[in-house]
Backbone bond lengths (Angstrom), bond angles and torsions (degrees), N, CA, C in turn:
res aa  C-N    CA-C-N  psi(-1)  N-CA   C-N-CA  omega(-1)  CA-C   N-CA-C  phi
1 X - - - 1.442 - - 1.539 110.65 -
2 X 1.637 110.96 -51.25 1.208 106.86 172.20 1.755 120.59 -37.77
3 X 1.393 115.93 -64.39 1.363 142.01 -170.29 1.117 95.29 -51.31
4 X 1.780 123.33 -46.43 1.732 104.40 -179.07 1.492 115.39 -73.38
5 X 1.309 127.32 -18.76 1.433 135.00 -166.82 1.442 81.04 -86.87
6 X 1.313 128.32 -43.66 1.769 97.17 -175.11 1.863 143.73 -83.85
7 X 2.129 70.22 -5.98 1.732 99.67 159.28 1.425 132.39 -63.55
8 X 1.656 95.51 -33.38 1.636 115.81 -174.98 1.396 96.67 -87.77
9 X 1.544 132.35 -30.38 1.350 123.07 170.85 1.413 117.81 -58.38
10 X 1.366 101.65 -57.53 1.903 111.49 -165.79 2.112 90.72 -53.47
11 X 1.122 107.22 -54.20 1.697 100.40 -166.22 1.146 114.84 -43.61
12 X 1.782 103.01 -53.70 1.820 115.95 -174.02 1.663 107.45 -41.90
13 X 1.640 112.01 -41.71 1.535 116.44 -166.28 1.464 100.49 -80.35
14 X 1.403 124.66 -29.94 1.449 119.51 174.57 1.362 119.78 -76.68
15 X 1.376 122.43 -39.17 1.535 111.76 144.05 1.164 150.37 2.06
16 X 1.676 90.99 -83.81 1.219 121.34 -173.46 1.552 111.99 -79.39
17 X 1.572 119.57 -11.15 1.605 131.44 176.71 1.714 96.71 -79.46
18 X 1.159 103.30 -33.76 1.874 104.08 -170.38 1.302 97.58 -86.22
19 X 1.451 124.62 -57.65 1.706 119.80 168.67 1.321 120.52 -19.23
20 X 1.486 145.85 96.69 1.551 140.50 174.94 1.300 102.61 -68.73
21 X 1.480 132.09 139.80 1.310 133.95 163.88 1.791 112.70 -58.37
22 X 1.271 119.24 108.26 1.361 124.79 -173.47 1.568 110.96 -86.17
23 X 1.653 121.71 85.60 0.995 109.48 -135.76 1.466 78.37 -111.40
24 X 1.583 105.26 147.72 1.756 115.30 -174.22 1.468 117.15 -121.74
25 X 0.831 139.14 152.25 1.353 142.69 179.13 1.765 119.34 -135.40
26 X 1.308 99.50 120.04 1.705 82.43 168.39 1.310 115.45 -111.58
27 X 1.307 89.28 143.83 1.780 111.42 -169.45 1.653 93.06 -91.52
28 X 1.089 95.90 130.48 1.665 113.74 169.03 1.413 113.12 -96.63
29 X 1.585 120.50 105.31 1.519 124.19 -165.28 1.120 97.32 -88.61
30 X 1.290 160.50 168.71 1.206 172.60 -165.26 1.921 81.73 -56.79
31 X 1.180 121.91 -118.14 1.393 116.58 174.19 1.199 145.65 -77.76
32 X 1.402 97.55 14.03 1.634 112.80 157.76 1.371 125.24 -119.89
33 X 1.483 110.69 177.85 1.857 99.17 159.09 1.620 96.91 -154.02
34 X 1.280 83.36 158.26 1.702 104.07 -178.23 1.478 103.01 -137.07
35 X 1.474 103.75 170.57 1.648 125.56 -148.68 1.924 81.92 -119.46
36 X 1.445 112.48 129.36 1.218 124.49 178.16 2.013 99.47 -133.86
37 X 1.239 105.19 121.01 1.564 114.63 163.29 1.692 99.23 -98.49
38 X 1.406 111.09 107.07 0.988 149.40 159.31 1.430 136.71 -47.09
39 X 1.049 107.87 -75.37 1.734 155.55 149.99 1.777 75.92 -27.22
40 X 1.674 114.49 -97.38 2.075 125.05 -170.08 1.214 88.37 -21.71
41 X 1.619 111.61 -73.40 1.616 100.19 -160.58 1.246 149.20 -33.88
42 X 1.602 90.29 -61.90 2.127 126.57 160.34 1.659 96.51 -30.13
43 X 1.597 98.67 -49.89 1.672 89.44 -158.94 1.752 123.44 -98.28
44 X 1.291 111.55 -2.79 1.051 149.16 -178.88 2.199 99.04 -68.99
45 X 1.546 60.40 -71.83 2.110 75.39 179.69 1.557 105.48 -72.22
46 X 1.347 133.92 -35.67 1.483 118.73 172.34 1.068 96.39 -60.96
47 X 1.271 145.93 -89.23 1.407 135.24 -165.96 1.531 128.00 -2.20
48 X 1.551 115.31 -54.13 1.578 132.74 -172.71 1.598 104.39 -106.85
49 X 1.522 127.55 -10.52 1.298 127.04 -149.88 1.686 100.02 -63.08
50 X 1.655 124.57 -36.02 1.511 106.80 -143.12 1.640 89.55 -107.15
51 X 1.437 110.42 -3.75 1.682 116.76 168.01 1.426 99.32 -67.56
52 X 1.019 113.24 -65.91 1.650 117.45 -177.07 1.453 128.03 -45.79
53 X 1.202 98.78 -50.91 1.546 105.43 160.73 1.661 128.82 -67.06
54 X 1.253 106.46 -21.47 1.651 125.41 170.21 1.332 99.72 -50.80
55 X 1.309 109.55 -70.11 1.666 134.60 -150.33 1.588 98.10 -78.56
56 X 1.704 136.50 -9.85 1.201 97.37 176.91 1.322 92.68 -93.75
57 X 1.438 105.41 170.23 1.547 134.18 -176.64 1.596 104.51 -114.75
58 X 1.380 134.65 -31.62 0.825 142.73 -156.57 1.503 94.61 -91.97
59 X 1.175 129.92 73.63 1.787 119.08 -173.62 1.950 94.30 -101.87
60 X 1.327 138.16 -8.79 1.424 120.77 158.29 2.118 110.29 -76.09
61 X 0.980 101.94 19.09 1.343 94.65 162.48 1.520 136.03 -137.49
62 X 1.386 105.41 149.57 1.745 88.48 -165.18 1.806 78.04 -141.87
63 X 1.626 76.83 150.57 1.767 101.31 -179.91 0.995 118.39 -89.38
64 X 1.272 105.39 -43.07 1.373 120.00 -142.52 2.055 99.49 -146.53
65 X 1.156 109.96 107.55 1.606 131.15 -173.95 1.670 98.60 -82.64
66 X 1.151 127.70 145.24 1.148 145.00 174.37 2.014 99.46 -68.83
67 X 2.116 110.30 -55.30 0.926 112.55 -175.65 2.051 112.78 -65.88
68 X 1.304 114.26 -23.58 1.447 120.07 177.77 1.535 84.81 -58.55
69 X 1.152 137.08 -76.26 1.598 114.77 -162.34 1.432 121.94 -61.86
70 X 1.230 107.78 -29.99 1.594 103.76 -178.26 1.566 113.83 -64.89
71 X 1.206 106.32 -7.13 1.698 112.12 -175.98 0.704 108.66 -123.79
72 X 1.728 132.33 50.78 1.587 139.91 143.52 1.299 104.59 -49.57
73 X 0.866 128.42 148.41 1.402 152.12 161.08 1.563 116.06 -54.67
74 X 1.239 129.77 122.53 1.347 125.08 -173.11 2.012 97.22 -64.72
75 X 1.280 109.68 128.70 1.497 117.45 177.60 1.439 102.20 82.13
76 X 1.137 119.64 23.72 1.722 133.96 158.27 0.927 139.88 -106.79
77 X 1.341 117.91 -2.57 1.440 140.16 -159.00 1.443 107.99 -76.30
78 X 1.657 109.12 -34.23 1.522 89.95 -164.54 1.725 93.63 -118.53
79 X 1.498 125.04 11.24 1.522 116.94 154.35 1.427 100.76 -85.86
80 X 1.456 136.07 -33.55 1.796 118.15 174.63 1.556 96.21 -57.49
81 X 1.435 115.39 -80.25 1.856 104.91 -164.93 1.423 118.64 -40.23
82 X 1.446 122.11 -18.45 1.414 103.03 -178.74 1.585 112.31 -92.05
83 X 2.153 100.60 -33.60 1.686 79.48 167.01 1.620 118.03 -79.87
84 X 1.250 134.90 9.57 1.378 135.61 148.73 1.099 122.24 -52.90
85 X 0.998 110.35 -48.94 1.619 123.08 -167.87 1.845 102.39 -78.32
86 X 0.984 142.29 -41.46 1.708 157.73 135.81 0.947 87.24 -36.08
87 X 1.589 168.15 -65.05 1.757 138.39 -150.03 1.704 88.56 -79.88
88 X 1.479 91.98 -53.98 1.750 75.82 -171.23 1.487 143.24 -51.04
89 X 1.528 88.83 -32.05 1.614 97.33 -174.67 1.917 111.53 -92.33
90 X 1.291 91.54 -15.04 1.411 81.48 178.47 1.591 118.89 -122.05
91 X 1.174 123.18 12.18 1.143 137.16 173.26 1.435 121.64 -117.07
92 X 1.811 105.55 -59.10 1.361 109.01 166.02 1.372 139.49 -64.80
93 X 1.556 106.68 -57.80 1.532 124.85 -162.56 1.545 93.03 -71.26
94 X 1.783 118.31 -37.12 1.917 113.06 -176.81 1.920 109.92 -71.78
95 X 1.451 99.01 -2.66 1.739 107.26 -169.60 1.765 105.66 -102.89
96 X 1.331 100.81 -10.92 1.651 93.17 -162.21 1.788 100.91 -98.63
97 X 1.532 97.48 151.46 1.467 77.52 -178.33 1.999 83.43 -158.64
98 X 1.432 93.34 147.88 1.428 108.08 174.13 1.612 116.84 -145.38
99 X 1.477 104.80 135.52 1.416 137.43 177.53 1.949 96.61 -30.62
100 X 1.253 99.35 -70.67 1.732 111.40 -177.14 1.061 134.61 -57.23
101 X 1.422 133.45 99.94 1.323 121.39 -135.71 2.309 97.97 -85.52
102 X 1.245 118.69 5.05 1.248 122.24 169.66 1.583 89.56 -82.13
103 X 1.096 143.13 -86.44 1.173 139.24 179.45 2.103 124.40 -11.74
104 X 1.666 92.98 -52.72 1.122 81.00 -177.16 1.589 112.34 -96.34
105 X 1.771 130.62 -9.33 1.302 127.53 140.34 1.968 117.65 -30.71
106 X 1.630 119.41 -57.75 1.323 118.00 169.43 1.245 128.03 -61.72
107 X 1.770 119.65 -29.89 1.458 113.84 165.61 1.930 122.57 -84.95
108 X 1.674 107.51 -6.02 1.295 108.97 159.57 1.417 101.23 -61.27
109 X 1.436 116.80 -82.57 1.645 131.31 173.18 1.253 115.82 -9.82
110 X 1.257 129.81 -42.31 1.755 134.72 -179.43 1.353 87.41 -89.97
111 X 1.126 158.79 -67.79 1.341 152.67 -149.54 1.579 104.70 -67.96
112 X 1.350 120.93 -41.13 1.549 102.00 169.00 1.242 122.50 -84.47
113 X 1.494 106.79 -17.36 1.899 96.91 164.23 1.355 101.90 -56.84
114 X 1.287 115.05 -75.48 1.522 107.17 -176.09 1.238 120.22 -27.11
115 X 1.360 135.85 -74.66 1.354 133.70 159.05 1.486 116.59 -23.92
116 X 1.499 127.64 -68.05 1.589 105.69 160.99 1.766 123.15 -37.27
117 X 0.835 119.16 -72.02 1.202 139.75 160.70 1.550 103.15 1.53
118 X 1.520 113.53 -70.98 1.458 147.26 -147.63 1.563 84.81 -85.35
119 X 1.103 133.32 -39.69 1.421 141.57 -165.09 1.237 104.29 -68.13
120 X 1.314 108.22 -68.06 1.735 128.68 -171.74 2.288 96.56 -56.81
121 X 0.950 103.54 -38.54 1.636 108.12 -174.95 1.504 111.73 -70.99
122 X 1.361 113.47 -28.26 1.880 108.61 179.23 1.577 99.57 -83.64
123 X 1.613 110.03 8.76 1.473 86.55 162.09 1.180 134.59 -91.93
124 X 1.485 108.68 -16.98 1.306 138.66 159.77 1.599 127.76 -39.29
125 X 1.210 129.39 131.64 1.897 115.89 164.45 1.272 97.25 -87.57
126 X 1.144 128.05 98.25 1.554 136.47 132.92 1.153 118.25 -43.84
127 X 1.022 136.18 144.27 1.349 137.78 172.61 1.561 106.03 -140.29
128 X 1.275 117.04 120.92 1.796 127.37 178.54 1.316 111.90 -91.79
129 X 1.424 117.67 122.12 1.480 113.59 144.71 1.270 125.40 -78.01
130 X 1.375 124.45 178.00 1.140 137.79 -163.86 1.519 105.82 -62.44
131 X 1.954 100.54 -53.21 1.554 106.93 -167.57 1.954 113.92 -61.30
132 X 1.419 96.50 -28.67 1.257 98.23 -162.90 1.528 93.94 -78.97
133 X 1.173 140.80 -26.12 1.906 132.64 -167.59 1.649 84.28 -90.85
134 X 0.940 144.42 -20.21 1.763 136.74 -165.26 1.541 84.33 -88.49
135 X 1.507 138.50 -37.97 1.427 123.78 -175.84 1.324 97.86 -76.13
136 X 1.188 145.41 -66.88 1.475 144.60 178.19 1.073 111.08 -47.40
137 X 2.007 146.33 -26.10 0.892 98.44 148.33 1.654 137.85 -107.55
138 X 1.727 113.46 25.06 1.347 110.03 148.59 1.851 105.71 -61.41
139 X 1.279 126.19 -43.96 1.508 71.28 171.26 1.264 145.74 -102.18
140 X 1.126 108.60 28.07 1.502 114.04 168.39 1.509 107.96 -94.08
141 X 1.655 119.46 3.96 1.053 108.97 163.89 1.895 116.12 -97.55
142 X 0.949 97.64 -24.41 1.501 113.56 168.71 1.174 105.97 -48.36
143 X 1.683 121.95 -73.38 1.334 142.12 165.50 1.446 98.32 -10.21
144 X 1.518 104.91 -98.83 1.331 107.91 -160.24 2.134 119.90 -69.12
145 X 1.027 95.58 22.22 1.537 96.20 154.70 1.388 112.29 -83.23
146 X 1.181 137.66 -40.21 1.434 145.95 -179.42 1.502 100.06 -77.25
147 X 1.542 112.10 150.65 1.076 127.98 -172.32 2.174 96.37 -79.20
148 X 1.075 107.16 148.03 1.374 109.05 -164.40 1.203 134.34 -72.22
149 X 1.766 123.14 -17.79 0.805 110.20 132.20 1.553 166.75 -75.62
150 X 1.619 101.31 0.05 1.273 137.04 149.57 1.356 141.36 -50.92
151 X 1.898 86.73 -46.73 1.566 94.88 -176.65 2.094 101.51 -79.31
152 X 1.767 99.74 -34.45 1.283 74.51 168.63 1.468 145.63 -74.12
153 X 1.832 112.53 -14.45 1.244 120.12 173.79 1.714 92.47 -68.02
154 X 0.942 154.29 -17.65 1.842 155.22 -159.85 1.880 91.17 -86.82
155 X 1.367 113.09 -49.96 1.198 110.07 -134.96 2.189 84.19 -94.40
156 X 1.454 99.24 -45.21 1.718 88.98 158.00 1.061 128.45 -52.73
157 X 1.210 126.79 -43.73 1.963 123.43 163.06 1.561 103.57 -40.88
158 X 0.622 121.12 -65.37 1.375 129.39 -169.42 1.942 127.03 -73.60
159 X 1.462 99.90 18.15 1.503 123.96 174.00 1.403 114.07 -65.48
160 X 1.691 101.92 -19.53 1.583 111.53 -179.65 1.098 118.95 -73.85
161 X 1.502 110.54 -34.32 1.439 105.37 174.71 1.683 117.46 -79.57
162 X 0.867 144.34 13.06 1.353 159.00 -136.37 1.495 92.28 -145.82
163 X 1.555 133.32 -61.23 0.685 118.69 179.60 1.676 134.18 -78.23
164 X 1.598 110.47 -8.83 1.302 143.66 -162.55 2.054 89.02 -88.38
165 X 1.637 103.25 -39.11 1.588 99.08 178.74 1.169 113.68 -77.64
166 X 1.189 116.10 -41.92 2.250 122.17 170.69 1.331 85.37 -53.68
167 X 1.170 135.63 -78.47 1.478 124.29 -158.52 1.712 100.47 -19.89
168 X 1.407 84.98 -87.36 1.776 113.08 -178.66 1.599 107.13 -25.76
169 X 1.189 125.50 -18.81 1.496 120.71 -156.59 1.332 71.41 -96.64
170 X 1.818 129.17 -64.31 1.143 132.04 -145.70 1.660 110.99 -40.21
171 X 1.674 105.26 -45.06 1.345 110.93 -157.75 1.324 112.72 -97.32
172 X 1.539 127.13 -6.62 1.189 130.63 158.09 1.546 122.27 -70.56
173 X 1.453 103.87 -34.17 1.482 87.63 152.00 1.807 136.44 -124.02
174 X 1.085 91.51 46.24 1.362 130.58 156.75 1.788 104.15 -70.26
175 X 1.339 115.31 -53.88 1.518 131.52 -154.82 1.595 104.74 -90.79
């Protein structure tokens, strides 16, 4: 009896070593909130991150500014992430494509978070101002200066900053 109780121990701890902490956050949008796994993402994008960045060629261009997000518009927060979340899933993540089939298993994986993600947000009333759709669409004008599969290897490099702002959302309203 002992020996089986210490069988059922050793497994529980091996389990729980393979178990990843699925760690969630809700982002409080101006008048909504949504459920973000964080943690998937982080690890999703480490997985493919230094392929992606290998492969662009285009390093004088940037899409996507760290300061463009920090200057959402107070009561903008959750019409930028949702039209964010729409460049990505339907422009980027359907444009990107990699040789390695681990690579393109991790950029499926980010593309249906997003899509969850994107799901949980049309439940929301967003409401857009002017300034905030004129930033979304500089970058879809950015975007499509680059040839398309380019702009999407450009715009996957650059998932960090995207994910560096969910962070930021996470812990502001955390506080």
């Amino acid at each position: 009896m002992k020996m089986l109780l210490g069988y059922y121990l050793c497994l529980l701890v091996l389990l729980s070593c393979l178990n990843e902490p699925a760690e969630s956050r809700t982002l409080h949008l101006d008048s909504c909130s949504v459920h973000v796994h964080t943690y998937e993402l982080r690890k999703y994008y480490s997985d493919l991150r230094s392929d992606v960045i290998a492969g662009d060629t285009e390093i004088g261009v940037k899409l996507l500014d760290r300061s463009l997000m920090k200057d959402v518009q107070q009561g903008q927060t959750c019409c930028f992430l949702r039209l964010l979340l729409r460049f990505y899933v339907e422009r980027v993540f359907s444009n990107y494509a990699s040789d390695q089939p681990q690579q393109q298993r991790c950029s499926s994986a980010l593309a249906n978070a997003f899509v969850g993600i994107r799901r949980d947000i049309h439940k929301c009333h967003c409401h857009c101002g002017e300034e905030t759709q004129r930033t979304i669409d500089s970058l879809h004008a950015e975007f499509i200066k680059l040839q398309i599969n380019q702009a999407a290897q450009k715009a996957m490099g650059e998932l960090d900053t995207v994910l560096e702002w969910l962070e930021g959302l996470g812990q502001k309203t955390h506080s």
